[in-house]
C-alpha positions in Angstrom: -6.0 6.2 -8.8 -4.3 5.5 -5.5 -6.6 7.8 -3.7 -7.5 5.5 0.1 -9.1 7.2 3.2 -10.8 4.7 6.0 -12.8 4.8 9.2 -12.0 1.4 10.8 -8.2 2.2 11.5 -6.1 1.1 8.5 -2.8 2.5 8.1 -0.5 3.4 5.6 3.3 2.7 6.3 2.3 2.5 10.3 0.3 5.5 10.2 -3.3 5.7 11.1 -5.6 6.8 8.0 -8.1 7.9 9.3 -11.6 9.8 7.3 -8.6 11.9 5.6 -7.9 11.0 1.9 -4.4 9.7 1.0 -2.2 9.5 -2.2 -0.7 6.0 -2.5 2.4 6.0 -3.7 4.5 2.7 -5.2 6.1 0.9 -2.3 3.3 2.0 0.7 2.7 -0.4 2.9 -0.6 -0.9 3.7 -2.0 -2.2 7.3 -5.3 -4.1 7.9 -6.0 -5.6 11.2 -3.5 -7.7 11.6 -2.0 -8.3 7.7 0.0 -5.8 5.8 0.1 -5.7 1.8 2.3 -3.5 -0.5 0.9 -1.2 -3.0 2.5 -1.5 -6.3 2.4 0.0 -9.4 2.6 -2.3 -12.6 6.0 -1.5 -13.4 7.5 -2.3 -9.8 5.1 -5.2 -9.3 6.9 -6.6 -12.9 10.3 -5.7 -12.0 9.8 -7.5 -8.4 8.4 -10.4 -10.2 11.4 -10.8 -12.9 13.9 -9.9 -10.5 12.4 -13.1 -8.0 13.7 -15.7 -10.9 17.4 -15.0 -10.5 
């Protein structure tokens, strides 16, 4: 799990990826096109969410 590679220029915290394989790690950002996401492991992605009610 949290294994990524591409070939159509996605990048991982600003950096292309390339046809190279990359560990994810909790917090990466990930870059397609234009649109970024985060990569989050359940535990962060539950702490983020009960930490956005106070």
């Amino acid at each position: 799990m949290g294994l990524f590679f591409s070939v159509d220029g996605t990048k991982i915290n600003g950096t292309r990826v390339g046809k190279k394989r990359v560990q994810l790690k909790d917090g990466d950002i990930l870059g397609f096109v234009r649109y970024e996401s985060s990569f989050l492991f359940p535990e962060s992605f539950y702490d983020m969410l009960k930490g956005s009610g106070s």
